[in-house]
C-alpha positions in Angstrom: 17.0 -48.3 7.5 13.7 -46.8 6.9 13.8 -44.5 9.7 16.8 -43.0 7.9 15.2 -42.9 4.5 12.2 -41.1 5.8 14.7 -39.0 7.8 16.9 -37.8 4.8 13.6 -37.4 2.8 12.3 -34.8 5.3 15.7 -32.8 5.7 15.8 -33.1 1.5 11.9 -31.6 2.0 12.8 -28.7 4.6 15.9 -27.2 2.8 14.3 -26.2 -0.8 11.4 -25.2 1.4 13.6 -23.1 3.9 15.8 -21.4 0.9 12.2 -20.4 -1.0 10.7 -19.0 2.2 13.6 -16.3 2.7 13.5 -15.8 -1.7 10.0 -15.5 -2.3 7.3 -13.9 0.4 3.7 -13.4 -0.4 1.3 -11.8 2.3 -2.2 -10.8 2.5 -4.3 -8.7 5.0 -6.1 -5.9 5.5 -5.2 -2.5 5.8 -7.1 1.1 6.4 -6.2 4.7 6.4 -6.5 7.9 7.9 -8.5 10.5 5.8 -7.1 13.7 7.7 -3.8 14.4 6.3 -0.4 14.5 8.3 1.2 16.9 6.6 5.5 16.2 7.4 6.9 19.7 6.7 4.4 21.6 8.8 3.4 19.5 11.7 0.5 17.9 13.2 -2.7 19.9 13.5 -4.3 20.5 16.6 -6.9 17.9 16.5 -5.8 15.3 14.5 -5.3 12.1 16.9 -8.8 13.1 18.1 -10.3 12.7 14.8 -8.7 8.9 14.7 -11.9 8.2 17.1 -14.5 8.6 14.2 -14.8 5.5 12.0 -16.1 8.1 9.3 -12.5 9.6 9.0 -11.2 6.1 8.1 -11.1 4.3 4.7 -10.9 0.7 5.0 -9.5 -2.4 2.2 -6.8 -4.8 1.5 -3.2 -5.0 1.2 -1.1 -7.7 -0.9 2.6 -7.9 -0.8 4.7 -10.0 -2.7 8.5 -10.0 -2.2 11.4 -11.1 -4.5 14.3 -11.4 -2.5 14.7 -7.3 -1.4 12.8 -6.5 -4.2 8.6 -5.7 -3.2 5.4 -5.3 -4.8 2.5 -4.0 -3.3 -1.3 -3.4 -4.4 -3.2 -1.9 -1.4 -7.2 -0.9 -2.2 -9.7 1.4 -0.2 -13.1 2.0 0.6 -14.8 4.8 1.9 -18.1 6.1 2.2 -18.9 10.0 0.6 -21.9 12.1 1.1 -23.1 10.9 -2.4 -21.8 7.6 -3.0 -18.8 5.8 -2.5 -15.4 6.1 -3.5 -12.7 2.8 -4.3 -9.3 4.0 -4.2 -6.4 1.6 -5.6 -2.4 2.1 -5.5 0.2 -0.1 -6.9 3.6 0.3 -5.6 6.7 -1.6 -6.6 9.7 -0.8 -4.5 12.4 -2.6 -1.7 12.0 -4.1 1.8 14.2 -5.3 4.3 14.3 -7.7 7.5 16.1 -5.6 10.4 16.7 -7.5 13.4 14.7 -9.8 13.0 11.8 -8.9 13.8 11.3 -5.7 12.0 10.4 -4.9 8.5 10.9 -1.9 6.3 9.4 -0.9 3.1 9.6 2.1 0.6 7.9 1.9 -2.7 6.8 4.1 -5.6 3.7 3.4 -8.0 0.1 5.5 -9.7 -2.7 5.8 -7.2 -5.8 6.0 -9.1 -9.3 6.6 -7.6 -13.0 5.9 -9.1 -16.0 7.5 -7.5 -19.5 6.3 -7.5 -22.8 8.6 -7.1 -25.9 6.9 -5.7 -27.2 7.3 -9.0 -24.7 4.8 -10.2 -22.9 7.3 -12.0 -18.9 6.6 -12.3 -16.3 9.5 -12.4 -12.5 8.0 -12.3 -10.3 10.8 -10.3 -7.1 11.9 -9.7 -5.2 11.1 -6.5 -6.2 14.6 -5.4 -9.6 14.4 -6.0 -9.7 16.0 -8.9 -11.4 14.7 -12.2 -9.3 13.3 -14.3 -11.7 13.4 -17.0 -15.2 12.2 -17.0 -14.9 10.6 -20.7 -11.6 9.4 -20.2 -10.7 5.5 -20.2 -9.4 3.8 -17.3 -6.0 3.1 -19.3 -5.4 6.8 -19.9 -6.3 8.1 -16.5 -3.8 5.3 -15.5 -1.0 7.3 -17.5 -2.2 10.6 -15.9 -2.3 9.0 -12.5 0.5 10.6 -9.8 3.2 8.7 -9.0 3.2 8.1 -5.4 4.8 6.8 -2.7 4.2 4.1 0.3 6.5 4.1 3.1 5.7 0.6 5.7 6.9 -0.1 8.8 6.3 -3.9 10.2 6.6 -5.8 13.1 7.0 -9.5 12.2 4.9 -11.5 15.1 5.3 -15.1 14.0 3.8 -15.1 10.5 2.0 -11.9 10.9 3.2 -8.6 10.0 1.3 -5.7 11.8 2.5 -1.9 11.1 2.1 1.5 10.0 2.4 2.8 6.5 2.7 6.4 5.5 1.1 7.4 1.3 2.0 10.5 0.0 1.7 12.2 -3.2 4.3 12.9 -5.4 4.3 16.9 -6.9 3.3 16.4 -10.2 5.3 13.2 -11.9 2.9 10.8 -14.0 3.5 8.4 -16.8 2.6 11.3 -19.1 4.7 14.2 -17.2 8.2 12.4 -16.5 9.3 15.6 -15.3 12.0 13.6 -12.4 11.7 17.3 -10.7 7.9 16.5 -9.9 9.1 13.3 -7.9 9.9 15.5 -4.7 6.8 14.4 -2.2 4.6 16.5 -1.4 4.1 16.3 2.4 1.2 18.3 2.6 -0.9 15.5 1.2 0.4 12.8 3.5 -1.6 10.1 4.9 -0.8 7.3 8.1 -2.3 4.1 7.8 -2.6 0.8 9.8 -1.9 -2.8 8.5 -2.5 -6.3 9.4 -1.1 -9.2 7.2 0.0 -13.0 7.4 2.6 -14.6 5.5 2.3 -17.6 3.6 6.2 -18.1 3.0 
């Protein structure tokens, strides 16, 4: 009699468990991307897989996913080194992903990238996605508003509960929180950057 108790308590256990895992999905890794753009609508320069050789051409961070069903946020941050500081890099995506066979993952999402720069002097510049200053007095929340919309294609093999993949960022032409021009939203391929990412899933 207790065997069956204990029994029905674990199958009551697993099936809440079971139907949360395939609702909700949280995962956290590490991600890092190329520097050298690959720009889509004109090819890929001679050179460019040789660069991928030189750590210096890399930017390196983390990647958080969280996953509602189809629905998928993502908040991916980089590092890189400059000649005169250092440079912290964040975009914050909100989009859809989808299981494909089981073992593959697919993800498209659209969100501000926003960048802030540091001189060795400890001086702090916040700039736009294409290096650009934004505006050296302005505050974060504004530059935020004037940041370019852009978007994060992933690709994700599902080994176990790790997803390991590529990712693809690109710019959009000119849409922000303040321009909401919806012709700006085309991508702008010249800008496009591939990236690497290594996560594990906690549901």
């Amino acid at each position: 009699m207790k065997k069956t108790m204990l029994a029905l308590l674990i199958v009551l256990l697993l099936v809440p468990t079971g139907l949360f895992a395939g609702i909700f999905n949280l995962s956290l890794g590490v991600t890092a991307q190329y520097k050298n753009p690959l720009p889509l609508d004109e090819g890929i320069e001679e050179g460019f897989f040789e660069g991928m050789a030189e750590l210096d051409n890399w930017a390196f961070g983390g990647d958080i996913r969280m996953r509602l069903l189809f629905v998928e946020l993502d908040v991916a941050a980089l590092y890189s080194k400059l000649d005169n500081g250092h440079l912290i890099s964040g975009l914050v995506t909100a989009g859809v992903s989808f299981d494909l066979f089981g073992f593959l993952r697919l993800g498209l999402g659209m969100g501000p990238r926003i960048g802030v720069s540091i001189d060795d002097d400890g001086e702090t510049t916040i700039l736009g996605p294409d290096g650009g200053v934004i505006d050296e007095n302005t505050e974060f929340g504004e530059a935020f508003m004037k940041a370019l919309m852009t978007y994060r294609l992933t690709a994700d093999f599902k080994l176990g509960s790790f997803l390991v993949g590529l990712n693809y960022t690109v710019d959009s032409d000119g849409f922000t929180f303040d321009n909401l021009d919806v012709d700006k939203l085309v991508p702008n391929f010249k800008q496009g950057a591939v990236g690497v990412s290594f996560l594990y899933s906690f549901f």
